[in-house]
C-alpha positions in Angstrom: 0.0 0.0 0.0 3.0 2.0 1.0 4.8 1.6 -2.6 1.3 2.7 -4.4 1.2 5.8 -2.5 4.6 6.8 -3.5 4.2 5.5 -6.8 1.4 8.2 -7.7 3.0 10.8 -5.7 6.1 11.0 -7.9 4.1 10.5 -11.1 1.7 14.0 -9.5 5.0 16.0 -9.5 6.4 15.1 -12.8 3.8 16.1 -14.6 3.0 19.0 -12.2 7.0 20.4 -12.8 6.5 19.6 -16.9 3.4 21.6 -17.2 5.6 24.6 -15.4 8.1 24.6 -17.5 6.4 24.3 -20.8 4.2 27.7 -19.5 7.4 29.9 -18.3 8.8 28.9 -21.8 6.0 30.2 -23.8 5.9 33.4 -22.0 9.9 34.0 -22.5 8.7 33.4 -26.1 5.9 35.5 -26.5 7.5 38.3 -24.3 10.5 38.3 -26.3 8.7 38.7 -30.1 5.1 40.4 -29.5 6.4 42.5 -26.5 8.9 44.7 -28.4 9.9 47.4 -27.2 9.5 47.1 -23.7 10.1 50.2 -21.4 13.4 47.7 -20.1 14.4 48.0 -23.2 14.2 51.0 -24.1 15.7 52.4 -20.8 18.8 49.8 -21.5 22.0 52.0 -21.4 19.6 55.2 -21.7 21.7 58.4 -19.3 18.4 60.5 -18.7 21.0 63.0 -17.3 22.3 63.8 -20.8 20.8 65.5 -23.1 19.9 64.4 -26.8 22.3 64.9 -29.4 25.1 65.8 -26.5 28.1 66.9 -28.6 26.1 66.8 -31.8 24.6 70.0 -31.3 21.9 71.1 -30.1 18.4 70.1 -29.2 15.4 71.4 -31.1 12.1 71.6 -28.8 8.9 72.3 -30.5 6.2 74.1 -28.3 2.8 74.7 -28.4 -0.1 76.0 -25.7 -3.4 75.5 -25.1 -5.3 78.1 -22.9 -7.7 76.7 -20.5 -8.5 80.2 -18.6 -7.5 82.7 -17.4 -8.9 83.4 -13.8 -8.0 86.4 -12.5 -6.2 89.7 -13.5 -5.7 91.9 -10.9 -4.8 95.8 -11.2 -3.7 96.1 -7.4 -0.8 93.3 -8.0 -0.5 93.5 -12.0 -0.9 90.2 -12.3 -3.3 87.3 -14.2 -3.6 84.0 -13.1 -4.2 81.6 -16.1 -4.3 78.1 -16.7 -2.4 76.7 -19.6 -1.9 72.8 -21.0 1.9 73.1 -22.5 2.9 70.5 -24.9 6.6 70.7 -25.5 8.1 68.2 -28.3 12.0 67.4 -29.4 13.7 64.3 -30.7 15.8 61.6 -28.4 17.8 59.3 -31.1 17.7 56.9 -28.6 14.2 56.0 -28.0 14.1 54.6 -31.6 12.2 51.4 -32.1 10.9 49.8 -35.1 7.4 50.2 -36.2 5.0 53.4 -37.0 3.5 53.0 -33.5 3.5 55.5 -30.0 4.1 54.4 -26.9 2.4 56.3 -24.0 3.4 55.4 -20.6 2.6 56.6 -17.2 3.2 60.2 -16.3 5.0 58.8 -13.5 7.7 57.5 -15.2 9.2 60.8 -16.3 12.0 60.2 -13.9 13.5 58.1 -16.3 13.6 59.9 -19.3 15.3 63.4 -20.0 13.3 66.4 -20.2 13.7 70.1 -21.1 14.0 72.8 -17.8 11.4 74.8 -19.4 10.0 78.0 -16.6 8.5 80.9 -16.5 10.2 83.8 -15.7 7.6 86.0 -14.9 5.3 83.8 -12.9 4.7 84.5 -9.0 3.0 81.5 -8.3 2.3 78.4 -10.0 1.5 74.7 -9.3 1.4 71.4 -11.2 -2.4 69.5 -11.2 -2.4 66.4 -9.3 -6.0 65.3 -9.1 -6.4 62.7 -9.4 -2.7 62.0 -10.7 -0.1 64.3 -11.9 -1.6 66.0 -15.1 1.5 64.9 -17.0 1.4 63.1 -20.4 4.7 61.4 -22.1 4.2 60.1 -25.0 7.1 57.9 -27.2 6.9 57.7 -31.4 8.8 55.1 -33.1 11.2 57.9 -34.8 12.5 58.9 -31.4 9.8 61.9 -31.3 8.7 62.6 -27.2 5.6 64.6 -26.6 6.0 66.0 -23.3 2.1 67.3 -22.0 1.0 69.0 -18.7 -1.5 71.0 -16.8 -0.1 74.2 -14.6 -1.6 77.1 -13.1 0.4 80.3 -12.5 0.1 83.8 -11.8 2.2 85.9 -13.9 3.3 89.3 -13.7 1.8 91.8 -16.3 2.9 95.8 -16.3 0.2 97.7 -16.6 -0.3 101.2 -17.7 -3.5 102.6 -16.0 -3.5 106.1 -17.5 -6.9 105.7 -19.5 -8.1 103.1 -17.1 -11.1 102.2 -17.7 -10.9 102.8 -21.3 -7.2 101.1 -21.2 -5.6 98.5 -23.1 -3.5 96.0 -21.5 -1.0 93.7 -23.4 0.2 90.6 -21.4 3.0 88.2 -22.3 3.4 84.7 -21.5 6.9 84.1 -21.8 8.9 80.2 -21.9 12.8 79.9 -21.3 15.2 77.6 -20.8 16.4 77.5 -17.3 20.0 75.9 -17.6 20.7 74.7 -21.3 22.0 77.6 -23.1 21.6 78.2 -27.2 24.3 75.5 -27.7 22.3 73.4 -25.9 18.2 74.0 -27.0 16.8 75.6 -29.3 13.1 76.4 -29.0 10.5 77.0 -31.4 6.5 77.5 -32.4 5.2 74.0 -33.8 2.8 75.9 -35.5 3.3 79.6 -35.5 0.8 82.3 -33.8 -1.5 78.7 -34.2 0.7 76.6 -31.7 -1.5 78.9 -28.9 -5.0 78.1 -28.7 -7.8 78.6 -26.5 -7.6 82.8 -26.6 -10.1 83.1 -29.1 -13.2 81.8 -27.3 -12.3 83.5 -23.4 -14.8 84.8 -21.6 -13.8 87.2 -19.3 -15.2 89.6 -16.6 -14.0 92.6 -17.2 -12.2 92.2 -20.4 -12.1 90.8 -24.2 -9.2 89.3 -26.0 -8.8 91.6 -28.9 -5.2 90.0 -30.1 -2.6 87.7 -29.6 0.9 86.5 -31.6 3.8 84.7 -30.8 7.7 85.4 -31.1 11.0 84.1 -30.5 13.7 86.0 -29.0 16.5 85.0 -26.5 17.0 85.4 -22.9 20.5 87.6 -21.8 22.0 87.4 -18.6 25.4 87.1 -17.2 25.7 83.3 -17.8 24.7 83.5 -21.1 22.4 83.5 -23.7 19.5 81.1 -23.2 16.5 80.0 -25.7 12.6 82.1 -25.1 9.7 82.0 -26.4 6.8 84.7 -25.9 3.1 85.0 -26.0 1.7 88.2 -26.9 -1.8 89.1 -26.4 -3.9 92.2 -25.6 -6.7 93.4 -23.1 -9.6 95.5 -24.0 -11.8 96.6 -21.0 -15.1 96.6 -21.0 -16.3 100.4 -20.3 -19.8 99.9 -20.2 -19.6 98.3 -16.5 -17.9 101.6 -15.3 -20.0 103.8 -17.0 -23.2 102.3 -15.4 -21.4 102.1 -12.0 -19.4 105.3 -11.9 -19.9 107.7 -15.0 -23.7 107.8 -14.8 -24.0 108.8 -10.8 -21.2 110.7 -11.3 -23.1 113.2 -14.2 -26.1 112.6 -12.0 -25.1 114.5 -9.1 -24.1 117.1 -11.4 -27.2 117.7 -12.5 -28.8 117.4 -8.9 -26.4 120.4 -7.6 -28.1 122.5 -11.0 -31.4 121.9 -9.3 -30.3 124.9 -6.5 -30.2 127.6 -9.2 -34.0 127.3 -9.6 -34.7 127.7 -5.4 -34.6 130.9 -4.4 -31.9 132.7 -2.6 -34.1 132.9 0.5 -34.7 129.5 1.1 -31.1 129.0 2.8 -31.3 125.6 4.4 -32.6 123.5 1.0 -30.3 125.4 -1.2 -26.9 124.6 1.8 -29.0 120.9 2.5 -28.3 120.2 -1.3 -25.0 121.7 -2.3 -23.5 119.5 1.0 -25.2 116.5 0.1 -24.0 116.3 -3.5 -20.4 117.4 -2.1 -20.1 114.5 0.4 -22.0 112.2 -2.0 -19.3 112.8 -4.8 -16.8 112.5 -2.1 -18.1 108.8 -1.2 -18.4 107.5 -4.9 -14.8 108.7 -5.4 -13.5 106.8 -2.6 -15.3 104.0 -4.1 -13.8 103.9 -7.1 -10.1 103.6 -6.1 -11.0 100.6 -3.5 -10.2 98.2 -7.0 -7.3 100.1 -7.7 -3.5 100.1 -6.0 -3.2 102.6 -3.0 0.5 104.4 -3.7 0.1 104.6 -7.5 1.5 107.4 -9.7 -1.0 107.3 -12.6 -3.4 109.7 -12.9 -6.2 107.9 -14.3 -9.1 109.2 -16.5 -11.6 108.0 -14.3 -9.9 110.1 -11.7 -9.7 113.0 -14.0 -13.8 112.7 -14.7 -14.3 112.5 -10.9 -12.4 115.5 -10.4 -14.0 117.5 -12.8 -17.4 116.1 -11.7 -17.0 117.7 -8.1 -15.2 120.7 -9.5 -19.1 121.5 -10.9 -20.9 120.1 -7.9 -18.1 122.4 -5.3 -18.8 125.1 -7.7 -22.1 124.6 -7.4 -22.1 125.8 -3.7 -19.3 128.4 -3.8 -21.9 129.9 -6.7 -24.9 130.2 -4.1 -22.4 131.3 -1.3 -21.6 134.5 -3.2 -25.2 135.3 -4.8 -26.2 135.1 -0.9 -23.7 137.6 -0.3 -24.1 139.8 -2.7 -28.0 139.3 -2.1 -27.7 140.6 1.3 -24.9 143.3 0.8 -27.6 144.8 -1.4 -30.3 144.4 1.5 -28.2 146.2 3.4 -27.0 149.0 0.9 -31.4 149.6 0.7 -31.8 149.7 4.4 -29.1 152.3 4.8 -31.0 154.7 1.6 -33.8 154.5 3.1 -32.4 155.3 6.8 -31.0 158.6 5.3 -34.0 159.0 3.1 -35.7 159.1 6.6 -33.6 161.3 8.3 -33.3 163.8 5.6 -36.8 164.6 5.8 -36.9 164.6 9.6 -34.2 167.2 9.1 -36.0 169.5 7.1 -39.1 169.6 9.3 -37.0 171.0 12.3 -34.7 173.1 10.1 -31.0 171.8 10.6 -28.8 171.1 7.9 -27.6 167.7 8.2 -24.5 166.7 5.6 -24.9 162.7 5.0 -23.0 160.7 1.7 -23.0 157.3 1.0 -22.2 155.6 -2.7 -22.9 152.6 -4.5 -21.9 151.6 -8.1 -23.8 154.1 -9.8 -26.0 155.1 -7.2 -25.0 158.8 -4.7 -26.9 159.4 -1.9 -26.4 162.9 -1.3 -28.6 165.7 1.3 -28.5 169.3 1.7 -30.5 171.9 3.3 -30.7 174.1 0.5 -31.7 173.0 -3.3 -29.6 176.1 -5.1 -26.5 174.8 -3.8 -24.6 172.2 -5.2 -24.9 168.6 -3.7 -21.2 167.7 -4.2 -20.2 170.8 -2.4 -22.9 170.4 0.0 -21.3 166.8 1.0 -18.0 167.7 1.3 -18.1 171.3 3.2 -19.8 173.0 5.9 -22.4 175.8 5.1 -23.7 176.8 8.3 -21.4 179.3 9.2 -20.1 182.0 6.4 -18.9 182.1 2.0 -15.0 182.3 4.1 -15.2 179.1 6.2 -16.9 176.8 3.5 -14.0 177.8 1.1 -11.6 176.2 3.8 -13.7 173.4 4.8 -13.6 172.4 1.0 -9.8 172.5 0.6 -9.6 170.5 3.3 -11.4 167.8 2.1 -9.9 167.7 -1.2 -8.0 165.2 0.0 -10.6 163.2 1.3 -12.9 163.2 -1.6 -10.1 161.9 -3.9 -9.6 158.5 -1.4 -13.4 158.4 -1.6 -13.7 158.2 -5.3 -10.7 155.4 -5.2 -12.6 153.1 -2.7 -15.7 153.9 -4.7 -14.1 152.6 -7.9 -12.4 149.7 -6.0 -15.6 149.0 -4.4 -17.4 148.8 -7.7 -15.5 145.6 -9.1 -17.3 143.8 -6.6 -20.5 144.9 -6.3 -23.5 143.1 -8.1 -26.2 145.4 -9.0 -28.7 142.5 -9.7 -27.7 139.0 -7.7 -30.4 137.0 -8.4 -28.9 137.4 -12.1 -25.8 135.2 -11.0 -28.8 132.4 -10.6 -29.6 133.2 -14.2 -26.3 133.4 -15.8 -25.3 129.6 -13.6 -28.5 128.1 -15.3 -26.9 128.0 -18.8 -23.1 128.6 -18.3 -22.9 125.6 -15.6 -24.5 122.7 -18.1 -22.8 124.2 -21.4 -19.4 124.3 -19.8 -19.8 120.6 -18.3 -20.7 119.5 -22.0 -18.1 121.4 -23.2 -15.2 119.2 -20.7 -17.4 115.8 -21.6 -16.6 116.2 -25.6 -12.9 117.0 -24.6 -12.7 113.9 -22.2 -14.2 111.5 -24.1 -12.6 112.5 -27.8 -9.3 112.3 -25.8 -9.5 109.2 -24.0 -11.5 107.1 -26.9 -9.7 108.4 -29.8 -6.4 110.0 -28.7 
């Protein structure tokens, strides 16, 4: 019973060790002629820390862009933040394998293969994608040819000039160098021209349209040397019609609103002051507003600040206008109170008989009283008749002197005297709306056109 047992035991593991064999064998087989090339392969003897054609000359990288969005752009930091699929392409001799096949293996594996040290100088920040795997793509053709793909985000710096801002026009650059191979090492170039970048001509953005874009090649100077760049081009066109329904509009608004004072009359103090402070503080507010989107310590002077400040240059004028009709209003109030207190006092005078000597001027207007009618009223006002011919002939050379300083102050007085205030009302009614359409044709032919 024994020898049975161990009979069919050794005949179990001969056939289990043949069947083995015979199935490692065909897979040596069918690894070695269906498999080809195998990443081993490939990689056998490969130096990923040399470059292609090392000593040969040098490396020829092909580039193109896709781009996905662009986020942000930000006036305060001049800056956009965009995201951008790059596809860079070049030529390794020895990743040739037979066939007219690609090869595309795991982004993961770029560790083993060389690639080009392509950055960008102007970016602040940037990051690779890594959901849910690195956002890389490498892809092998039979002719040696690597496609080298991946997904970044950055935020790249952008000078700005924010003199007609927000009727301005921005041009960007997106710029691609070679961080330590030289021009005798890489060489880079457009694939396809101004259409290796794509994606720009169907953005949507907030505040702004893409009205341009082109490419160029140009090289990178610095004190190691001469190194390979590549640059995007592509310009900015704001969108006005935001700002001219959030600031432009109130802004001519509360223009008009401080006109409204010219039709209230000069009596009614507290509506006329209530309206001329309210458009002031107002216009005050909605210029503060307007530079919260804009950088603090800037040394533009933009032409929404310009349209601002001629805005409440009306609306302050506005006010200083009804301060000085008010005064000239009541200067003349007083000026009639003071005739007819004389005119009173005169006729008082000539119901008990004394003489009394009284002179007071205006523009155009003497108020002069005597006792007697035959004499005249100029000598009247300046010399004393009561006494003798003898002592009026002295009084009047005395006050030779003071007649002339009277007829100065007189004449000085009469540049600023208004005969008629409530005409400066009249006058503001048309000179204050033609002169503020007068500034918007200037501002808006030289910002739009010039």
């Amino acid at each position: 019973m024994s020898a049975l047992l161990h009979t069919l035991l050794t005949l179990c593991l001969t056939f289990t060790q043949g069947g083995c064999t015979y199935s490692g064998n065909h897979w040596d087989e069918w690894s070695d002629s269906q498999l080809q090339p195998t990443i081993q392969k490939l990689m056998k003897g490969y130096n990923r820390y040399l470059r292609p054609n090392f000593n040969e000359g040098p490396v020829e990288i092909g580039m193109s862009l896709d781009i996905a969005s662009i986020d942000a752009i930000s006036e305060i930091n001049m800056d956009y933040t965009a995201t951008i699929f790059l596809r860079q392409r070049w030529r390794d001799s020895r990743l040739v394998f037979p066939g007219n096949e690609s090869v595309s293996v795991d982004g993961r594996l770029v560790s083993l293969l060389w690639i080009p040290d392509t950055f960008i100088p102007d970016s602040k920040r940037s990051f690779l994608h890594d959901v849910t795997v690195e956002n890389r793509l490498i892809r092998i053709f039979s002719n040696g040819t690597v496609l080298y793909a991946l997904r970044i985000t950055a935020t790249i710096a952008c000078n700005m000039d924010l003199t007609k801002y927000p009727m301005d026009r921005q041009v960007c650059t997106l710029q691609l160098e070679s961080w330590g191979y030289n021009l005798q090492d890489v060489v880079f170039y457009w694939t396809r021209g101004n259409d290796s970048v794509k994606g720009l001509d169907i953005l949507r953005l907030a505040q702004y349209s893409v009205e341009s874009y082109y490419t160029s090649v140009s090289e990178a100077v610095y004190e190691t040397g001469q190194y390979p760049k590549l640059v995007l081009h592509f310009a900015l066109r704001r969108n006005v019609l935001f700002f001219i329904l959030e600031t432009y509009v109130p802004s001519i608004l509360l223009v008009v609103l401080s006109w409204v004072s010219f039709w209230i009359s000069q009596s009614s103090v507290p509506a006329r002051t209530c309206i001329g402070v309210t458009t002031v503080l107002t216009m005050t507010t909605l210029m503060m507003g307007a530079r919260t989107s804009l950088p603090n310590a800037n040394c533009f002077i933009k032409a929404i600040d310009v349209y601002l400040g001629i805005c409440f240059t009306f609306i302050f004028g506005a006010l200083v206008e009804y301060a000085c009709a008010h005064f000239y209003t009541m200067q003349n109030q007083t000026i009639e109170e003071l005739h007819r207190e004389l005119l009173r006092d005169f006729n008082e005078s000539n119901g008990n008989g004394s003489i009394p000597i009284f002179r007071y001027t205006q523009p155009k207007h003497t108020v002069q009283m005597s006792s007697t009618a035959e004499e005249p009223l100029e000598q009247a006002a300046d010399c004393d008749t009561r006494n003798h011919a003898g002592a009026r002939e002295k009084l009047s050379d005395q006050g030779c002197g003071l007649s002339s300083v009277r007829s100065a102050s007189r004449r000085a007085a009469a540049a600023f005297t208004v005969e008629n205030p409530h005409n400066i009302d009249r006058h503001s009614r048309t000179a204050f709306p033609m002169a503020f359409l007068c500034v918007n044709i200037l501002y808006w032919l030289y910002y739009l056109f010039l």
